[in-house]
N, CA, C and O of each residue as an XYZ file, in Angstrom:
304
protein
N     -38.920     26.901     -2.680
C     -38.320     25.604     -2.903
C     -37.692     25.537     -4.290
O     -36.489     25.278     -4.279
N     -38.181     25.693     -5.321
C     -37.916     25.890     -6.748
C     -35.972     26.708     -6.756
O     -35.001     26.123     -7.235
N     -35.935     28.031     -6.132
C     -35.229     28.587     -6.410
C     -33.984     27.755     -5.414
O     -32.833     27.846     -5.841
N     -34.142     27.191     -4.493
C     -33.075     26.017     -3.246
C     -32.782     25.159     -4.797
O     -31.759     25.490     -5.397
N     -33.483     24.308     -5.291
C     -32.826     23.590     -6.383
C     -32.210     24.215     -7.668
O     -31.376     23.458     -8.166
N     -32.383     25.389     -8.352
C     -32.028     26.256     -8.842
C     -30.402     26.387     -8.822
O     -29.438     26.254     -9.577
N     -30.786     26.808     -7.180
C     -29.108     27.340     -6.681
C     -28.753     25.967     -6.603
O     -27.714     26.164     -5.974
N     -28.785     24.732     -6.739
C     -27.953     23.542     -6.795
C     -27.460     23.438     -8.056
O     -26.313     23.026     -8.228
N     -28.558     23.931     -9.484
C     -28.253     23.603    -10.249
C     -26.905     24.611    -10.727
O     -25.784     24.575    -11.236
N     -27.689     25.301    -10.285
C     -26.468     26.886    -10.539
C     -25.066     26.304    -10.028
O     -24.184     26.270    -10.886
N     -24.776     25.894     -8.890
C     -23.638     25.686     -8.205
C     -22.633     24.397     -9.064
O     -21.471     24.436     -9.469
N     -23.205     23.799     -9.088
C     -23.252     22.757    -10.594
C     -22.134     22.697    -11.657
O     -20.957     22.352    -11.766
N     -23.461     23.384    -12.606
C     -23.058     24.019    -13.668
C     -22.653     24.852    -13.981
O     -22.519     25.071    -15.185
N     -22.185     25.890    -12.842
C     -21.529     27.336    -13.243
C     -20.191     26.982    -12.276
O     -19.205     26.939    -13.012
N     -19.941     26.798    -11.302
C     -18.901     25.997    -10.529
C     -18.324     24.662    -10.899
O     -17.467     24.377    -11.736
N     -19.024     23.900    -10.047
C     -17.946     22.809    -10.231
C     -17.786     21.543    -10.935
O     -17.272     20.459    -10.658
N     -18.563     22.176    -12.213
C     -18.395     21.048    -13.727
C     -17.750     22.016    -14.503
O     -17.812     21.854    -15.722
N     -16.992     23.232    -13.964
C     -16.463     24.465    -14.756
C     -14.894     23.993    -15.301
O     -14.388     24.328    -16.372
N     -14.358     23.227    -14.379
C     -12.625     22.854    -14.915
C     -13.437     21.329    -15.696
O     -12.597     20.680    -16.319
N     -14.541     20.848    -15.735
C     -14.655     20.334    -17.193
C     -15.176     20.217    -18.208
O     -15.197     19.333    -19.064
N     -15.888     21.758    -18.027
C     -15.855     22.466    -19.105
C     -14.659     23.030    -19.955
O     -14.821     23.071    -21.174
N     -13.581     23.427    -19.467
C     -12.165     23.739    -19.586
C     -11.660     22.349    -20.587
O     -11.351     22.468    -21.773
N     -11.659     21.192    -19.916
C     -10.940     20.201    -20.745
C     -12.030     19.688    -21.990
O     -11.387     19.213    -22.926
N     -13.157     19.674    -22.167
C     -13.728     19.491    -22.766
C     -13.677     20.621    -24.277
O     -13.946     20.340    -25.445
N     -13.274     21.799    -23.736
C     -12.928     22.877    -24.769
C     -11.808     22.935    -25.313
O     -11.681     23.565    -26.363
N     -10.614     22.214    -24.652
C      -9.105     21.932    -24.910
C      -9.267     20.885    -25.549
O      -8.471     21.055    -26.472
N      -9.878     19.622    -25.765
C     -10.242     18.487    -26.695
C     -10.106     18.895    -27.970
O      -9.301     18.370    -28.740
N     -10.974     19.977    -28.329
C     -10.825     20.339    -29.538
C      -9.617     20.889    -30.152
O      -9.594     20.962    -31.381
N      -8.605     21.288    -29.468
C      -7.492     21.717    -29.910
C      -6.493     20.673    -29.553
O      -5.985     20.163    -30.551
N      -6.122     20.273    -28.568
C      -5.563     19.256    -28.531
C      -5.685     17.938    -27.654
O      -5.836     17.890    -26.434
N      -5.596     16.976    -28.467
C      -6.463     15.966    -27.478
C      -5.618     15.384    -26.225
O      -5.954     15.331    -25.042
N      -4.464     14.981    -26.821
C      -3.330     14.553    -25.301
C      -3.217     15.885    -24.273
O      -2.880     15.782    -23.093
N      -3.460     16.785    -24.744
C      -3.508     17.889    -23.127
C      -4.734     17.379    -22.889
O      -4.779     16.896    -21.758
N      -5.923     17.269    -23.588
C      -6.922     17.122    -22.669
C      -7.067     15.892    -21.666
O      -7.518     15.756    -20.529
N      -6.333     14.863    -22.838
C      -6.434     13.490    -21.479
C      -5.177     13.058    -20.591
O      -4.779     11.908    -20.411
N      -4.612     14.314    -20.048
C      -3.366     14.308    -19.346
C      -3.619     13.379    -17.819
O      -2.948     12.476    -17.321
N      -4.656     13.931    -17.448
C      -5.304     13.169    -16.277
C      -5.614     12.189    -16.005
O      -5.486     11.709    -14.878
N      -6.298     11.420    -17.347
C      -6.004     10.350    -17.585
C      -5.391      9.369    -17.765
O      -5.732      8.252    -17.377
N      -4.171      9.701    -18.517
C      -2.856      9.404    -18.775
C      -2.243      8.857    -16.845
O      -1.857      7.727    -16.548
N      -2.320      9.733    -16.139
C      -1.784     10.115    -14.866
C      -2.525      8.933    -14.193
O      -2.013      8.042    -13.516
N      -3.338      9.037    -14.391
C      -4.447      8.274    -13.640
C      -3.655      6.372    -13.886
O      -3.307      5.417    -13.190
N      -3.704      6.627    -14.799
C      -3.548      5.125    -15.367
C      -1.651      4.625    -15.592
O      -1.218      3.611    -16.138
N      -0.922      5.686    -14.991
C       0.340      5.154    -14.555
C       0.160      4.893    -13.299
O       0.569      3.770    -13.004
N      -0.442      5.680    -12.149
C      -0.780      5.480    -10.897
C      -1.103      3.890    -10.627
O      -0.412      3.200     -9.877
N      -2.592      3.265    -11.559
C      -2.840      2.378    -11.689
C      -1.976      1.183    -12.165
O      -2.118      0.100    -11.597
N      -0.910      1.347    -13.379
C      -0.082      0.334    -13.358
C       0.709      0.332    -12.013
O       0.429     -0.583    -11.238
N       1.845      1.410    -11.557
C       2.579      1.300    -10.475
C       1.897      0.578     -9.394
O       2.657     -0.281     -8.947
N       0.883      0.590     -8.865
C       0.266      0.328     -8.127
C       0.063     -1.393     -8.134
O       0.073     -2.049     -7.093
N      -0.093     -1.901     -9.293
C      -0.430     -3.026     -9.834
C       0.983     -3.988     -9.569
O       1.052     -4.982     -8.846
N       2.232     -3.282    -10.499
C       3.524     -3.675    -10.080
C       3.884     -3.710     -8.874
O       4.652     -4.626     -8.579
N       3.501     -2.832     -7.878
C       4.116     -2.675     -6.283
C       3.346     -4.113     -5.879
O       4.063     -4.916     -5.282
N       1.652     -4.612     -6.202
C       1.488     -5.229     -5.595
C       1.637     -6.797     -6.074
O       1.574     -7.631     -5.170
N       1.815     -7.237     -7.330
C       2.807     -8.173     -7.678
C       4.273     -8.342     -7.115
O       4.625     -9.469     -6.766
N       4.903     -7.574     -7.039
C       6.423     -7.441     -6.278
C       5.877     -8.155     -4.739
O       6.465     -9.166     -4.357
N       4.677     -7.549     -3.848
C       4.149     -8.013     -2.858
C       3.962     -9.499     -2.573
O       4.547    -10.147     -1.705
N       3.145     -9.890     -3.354
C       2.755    -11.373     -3.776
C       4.052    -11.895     -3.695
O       4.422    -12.491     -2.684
N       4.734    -11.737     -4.609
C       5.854    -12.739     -5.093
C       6.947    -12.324     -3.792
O       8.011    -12.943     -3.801
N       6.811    -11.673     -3.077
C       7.625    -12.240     -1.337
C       6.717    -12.558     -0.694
O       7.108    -12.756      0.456
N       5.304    -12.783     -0.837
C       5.186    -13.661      0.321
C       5.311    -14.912     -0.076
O       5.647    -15.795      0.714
N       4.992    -15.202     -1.679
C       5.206    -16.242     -1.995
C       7.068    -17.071     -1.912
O       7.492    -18.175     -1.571
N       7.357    -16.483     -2.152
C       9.003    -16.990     -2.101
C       9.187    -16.872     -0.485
O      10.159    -17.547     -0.144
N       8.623    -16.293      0.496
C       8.522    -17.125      2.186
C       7.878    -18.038      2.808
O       7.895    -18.350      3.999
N       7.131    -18.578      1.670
C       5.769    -19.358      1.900
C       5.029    -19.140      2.858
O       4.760    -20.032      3.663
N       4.453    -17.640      2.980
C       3.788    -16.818      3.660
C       2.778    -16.976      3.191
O       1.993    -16.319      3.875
N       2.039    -17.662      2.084
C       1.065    -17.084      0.870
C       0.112    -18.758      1.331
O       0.294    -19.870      0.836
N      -0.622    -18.455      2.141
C      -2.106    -19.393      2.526
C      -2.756    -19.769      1.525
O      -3.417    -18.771      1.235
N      -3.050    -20.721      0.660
C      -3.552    -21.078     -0.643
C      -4.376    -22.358      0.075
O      -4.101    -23.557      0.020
N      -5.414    -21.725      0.723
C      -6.650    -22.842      1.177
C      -7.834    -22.313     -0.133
O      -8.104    -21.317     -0.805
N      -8.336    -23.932      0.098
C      -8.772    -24.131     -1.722
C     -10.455    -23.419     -0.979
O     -11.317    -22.905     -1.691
N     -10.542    -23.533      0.169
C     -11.467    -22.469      0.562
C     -11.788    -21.001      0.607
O     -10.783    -20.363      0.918
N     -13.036    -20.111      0.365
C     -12.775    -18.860      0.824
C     -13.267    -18.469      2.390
O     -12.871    -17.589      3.154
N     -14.312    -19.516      2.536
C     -14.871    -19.230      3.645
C     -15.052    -20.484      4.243
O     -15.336    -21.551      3.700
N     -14.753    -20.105      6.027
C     -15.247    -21.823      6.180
C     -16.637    -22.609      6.037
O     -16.796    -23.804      5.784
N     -17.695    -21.520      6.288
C     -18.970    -22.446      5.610
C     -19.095    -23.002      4.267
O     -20.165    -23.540      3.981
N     -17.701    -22.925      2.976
C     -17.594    -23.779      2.010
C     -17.435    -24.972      2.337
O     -17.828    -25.664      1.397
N     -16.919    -25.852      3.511
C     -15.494    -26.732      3.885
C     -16.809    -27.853      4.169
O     -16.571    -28.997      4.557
């Protein structure tokens, strides 16, 4: 049993925390390569944000946009 958790830990830490081990070692030399992913991550997140404002604001300009001061009907 010992050596079954072993090989988890092994698989882990020698695999697949290995590409961040990689960026964590690139930090030290340069920090914007290391937080490229990040960077990425968080344009994804604005675009995403803009697409769904653009959304809103047509349903709102069809008066598609249900604005009951309720969320549920057992509030009412």
């Amino acid at each position: 049993m010992k050596s079954f958790f072993e090989g988890i830990g092994s698989l882990f830490s020698d695999f697949l925390f290995y590409p961040f081990d990689l960026i964590r070692e690139l930090e030290l030399t340069n920090w914007w390569a290391a937080n490229t992913l990040n960077w990425v991550f968080i344009l994804i997140c604005c675009g995403a944000l803009v697409y769904w404002v653009k959304q809103l604001n047509i349903y709102k300009a069809n008066n598609e946009d249900e604005q009951d001061t309720t969320a549920h009907s057992f509030l009412k």
